[in-house]
C-alpha positions as CSV (number, residue, x, y, z in Angstrom):
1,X,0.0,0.0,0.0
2,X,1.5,3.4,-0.6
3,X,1.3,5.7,2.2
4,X,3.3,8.5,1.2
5,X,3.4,10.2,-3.3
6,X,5.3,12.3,-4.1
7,X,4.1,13.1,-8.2
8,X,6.5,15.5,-9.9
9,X,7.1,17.7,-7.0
10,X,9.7,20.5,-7.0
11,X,10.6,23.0,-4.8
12,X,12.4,26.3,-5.4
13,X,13.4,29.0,-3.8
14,X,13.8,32.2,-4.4
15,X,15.4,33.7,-6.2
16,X,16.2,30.5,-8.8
17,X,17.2,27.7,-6.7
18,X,15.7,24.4,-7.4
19,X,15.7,22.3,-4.0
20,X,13.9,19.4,-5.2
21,X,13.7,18.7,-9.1
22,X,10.6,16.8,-10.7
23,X,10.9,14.4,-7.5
24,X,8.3,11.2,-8.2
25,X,8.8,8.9,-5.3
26,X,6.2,6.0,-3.7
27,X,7.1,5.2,-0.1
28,X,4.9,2.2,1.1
29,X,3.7,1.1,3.9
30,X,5.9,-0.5,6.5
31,X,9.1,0.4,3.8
32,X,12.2,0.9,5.5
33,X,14.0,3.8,3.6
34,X,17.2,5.4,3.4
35,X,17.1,8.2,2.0
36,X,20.7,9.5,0.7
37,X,22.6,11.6,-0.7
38,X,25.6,14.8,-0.3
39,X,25.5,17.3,1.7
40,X,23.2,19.7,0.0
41,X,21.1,17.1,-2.2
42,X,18.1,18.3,-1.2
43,X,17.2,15.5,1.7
44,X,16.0,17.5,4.4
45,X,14.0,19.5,1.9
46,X,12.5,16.4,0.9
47,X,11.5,15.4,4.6
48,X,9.9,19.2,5.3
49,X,7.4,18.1,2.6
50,X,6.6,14.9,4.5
51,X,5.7,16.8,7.8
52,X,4.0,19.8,5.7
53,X,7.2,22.5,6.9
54,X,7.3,23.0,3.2
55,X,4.8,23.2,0.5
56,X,5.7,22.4,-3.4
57,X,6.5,24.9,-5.8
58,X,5.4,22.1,-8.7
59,X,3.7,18.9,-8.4
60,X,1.9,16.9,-5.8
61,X,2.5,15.0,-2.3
62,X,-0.6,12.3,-0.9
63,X,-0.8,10.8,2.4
64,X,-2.8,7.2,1.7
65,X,-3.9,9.1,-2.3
66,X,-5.0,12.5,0.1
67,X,-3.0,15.8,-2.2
68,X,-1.5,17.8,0.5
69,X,-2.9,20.6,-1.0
70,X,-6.7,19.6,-0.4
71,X,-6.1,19.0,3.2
72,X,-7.1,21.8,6.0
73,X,-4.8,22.9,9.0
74,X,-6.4,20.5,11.6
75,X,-6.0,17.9,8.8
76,X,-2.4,18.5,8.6
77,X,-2.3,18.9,12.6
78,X,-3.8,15.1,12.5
79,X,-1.2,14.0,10.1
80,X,1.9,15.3,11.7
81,X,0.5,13.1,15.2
82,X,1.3,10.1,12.7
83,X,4.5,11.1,12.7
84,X,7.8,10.9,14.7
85,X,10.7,13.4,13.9
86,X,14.0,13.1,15.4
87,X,15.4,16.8,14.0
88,X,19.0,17.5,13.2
89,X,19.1,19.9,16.6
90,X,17.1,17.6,18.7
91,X,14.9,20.4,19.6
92,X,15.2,19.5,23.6
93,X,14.6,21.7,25.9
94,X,17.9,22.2,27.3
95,X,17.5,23.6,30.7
96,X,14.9,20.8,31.8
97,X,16.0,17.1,32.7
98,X,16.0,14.0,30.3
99,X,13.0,12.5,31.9
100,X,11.0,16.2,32.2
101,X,11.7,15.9,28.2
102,X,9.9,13.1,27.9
103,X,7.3,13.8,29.9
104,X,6.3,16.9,28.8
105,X,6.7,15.6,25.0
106,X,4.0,12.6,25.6
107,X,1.8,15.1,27.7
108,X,1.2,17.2,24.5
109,X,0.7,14.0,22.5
110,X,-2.0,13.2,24.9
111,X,-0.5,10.2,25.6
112,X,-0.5,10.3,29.4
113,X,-1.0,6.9,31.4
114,X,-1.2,5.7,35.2
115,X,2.3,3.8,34.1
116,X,4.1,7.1,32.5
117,X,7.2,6.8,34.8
118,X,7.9,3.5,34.3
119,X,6.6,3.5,30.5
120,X,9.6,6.8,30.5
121,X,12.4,4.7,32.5
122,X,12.0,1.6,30.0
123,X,12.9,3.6,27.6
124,X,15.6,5.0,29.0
125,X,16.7,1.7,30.1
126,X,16.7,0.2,26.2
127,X,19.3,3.1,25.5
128,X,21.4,2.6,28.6
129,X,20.3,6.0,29.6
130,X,17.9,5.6,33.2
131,X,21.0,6.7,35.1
132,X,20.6,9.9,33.2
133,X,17.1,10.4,33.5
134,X,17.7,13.6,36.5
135,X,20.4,15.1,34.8
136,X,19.7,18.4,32.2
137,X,19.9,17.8,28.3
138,X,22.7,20.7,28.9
139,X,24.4,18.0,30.7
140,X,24.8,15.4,28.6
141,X,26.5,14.9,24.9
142,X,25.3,15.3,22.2
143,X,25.3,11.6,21.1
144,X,23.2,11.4,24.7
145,X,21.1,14.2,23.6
146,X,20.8,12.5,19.7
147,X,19.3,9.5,21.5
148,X,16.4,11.4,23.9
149,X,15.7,12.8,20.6
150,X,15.3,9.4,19.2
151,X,13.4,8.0,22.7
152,X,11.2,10.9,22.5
153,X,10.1,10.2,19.1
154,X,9.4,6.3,19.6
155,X,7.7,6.7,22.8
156,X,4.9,8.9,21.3
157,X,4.3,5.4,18.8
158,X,4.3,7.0,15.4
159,X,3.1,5.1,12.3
160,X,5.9,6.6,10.6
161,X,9.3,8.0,12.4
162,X,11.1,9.8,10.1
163,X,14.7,10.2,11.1
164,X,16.9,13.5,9.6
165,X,20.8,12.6,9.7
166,X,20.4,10.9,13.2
167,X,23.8,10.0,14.1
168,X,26.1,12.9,13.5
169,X,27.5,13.0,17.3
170,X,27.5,9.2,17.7
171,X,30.2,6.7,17.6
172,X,30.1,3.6,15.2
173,X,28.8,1.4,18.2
174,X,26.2,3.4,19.2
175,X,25.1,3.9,15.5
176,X,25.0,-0.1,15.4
177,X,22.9,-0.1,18.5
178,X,20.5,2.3,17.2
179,X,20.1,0.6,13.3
180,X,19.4,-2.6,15.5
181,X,16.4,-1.3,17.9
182,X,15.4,0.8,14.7
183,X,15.1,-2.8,12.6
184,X,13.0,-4.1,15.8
185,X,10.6,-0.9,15.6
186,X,10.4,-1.8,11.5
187,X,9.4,-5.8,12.3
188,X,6.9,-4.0,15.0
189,X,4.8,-2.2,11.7
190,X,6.4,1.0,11.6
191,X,7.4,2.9,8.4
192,X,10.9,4.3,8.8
193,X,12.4,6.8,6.8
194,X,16.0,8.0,7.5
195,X,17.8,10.9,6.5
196,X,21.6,9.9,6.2
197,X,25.1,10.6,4.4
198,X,26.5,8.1,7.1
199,X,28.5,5.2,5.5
200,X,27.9,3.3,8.4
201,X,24.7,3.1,8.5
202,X,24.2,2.6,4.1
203,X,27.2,0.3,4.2
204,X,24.4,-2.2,6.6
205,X,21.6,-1.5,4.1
206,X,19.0,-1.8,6.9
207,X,15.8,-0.5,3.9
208,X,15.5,0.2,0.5
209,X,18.0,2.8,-0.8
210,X,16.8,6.1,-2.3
211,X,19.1,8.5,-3.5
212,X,19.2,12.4,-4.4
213,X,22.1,14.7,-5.3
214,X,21.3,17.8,-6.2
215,X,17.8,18.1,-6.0
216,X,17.3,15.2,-8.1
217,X,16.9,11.0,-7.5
218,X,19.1,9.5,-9.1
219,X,18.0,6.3,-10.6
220,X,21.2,4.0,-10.7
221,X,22.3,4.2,-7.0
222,X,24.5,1.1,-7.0
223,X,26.6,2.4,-9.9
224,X,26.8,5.9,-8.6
225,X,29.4,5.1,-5.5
């Protein structure tokens, strides 16, 4: 089934500069995509579209054969609850602790339960991170900080958790660890889509490949490394 269309979309900015060209892309279902590409090629651009940051300059995007462009604001508020981001700058709230991060994150997803505290601390515990749970994001690294991002996301349960160049700050093993838990999330149902110029991470070809360089897919990604 394809959930997410994107039919000849392209984006430019002004005054001349083409983002995304002429972009048709089906992601289905339960795919597990990596979407890649140089710095520059137009990826996070592409993910902005997904999440309705950014609205074509040409062409069409569909949520389950739904244009984009037909839907209202609430409709788009509705959609983006479907999603899980884990953004390039985290977006943490920096003066509050790890588990205040979480908790504030699955209050405004009204997804509040008797069992919160525990449901936050099994998290942490999956990351190795409960020991960190009362210190500030300020505090920690930025691989830590890289990882609440990613805990904040899952715990919300997204039907699709789109991932934008999630491990910058991390070391090889803890980019393993992650790909691994990410694979179990993708067996659980989810649609993943990840953002990445990594080599570790395309050289384990967790999904199906997709590759732009500037602005454009390129259609014969094995013969273009």
């Amino acid at each position: 089934m394809v959930l997410i269309r994107f039919e000849n979309l392209t984006k430019i900015y002004p005054p001349y500069y083409k983002a995304l060209i002429n972009i048709n892309l089906d992601i289905n279902k339960g795919d597990f995509l990596l979407l890649t590409g140089p710095t520059g090629a137009g990826k996070t651009t592409l993910l902005k579209h997904i999440y309705a940051e950014e609205r074509p300059t040409e062409g069409e995007l569909y949520w389950e054969g739904i244009p984009y462009s037909q839907m209202s604001y609430s409709e788009i508020i509705e959609l983006r609850k479907k999603l899980g981001i884990v953004f390039q700058d985290h977006k943490l709230f920096f003066d509050l602790t790890v588990y205040e991060n979480l908790r504030i994150s699955l209050v405004l997803a009204k997804k509040v339960s008797f069992n919160l505290k525990l449901k936050i601390y099994e998290w942490l515990e999956k990351f190795n991170l409960a020991h960190k749970a009362r210190k500030k994001v300020k505090e920690l690294s930025g691989g830590e900080q890289q990882k609440i991002g990613l805990i904040r996301a899952l715990m919300r349960d997204p039907e699709v958790l789109i991932l934008d160049e999630p491990t910058g700050n991390l070391d090889p093993h803890s980019i393993g660890e992650i790909i691994e838990l990410l694979k179990k999330v993708h067996q659980e149902g989810k649609t993943i889509i990840i953002s990445t110029h990594d080599p570790t991470i395309i050289s384990k070809k967790p999904g199906k490949i997709v590759m732009l360089n500037q602005g454009a897919l390129v259609k014969d990604v094995d013969n273009y490394w």
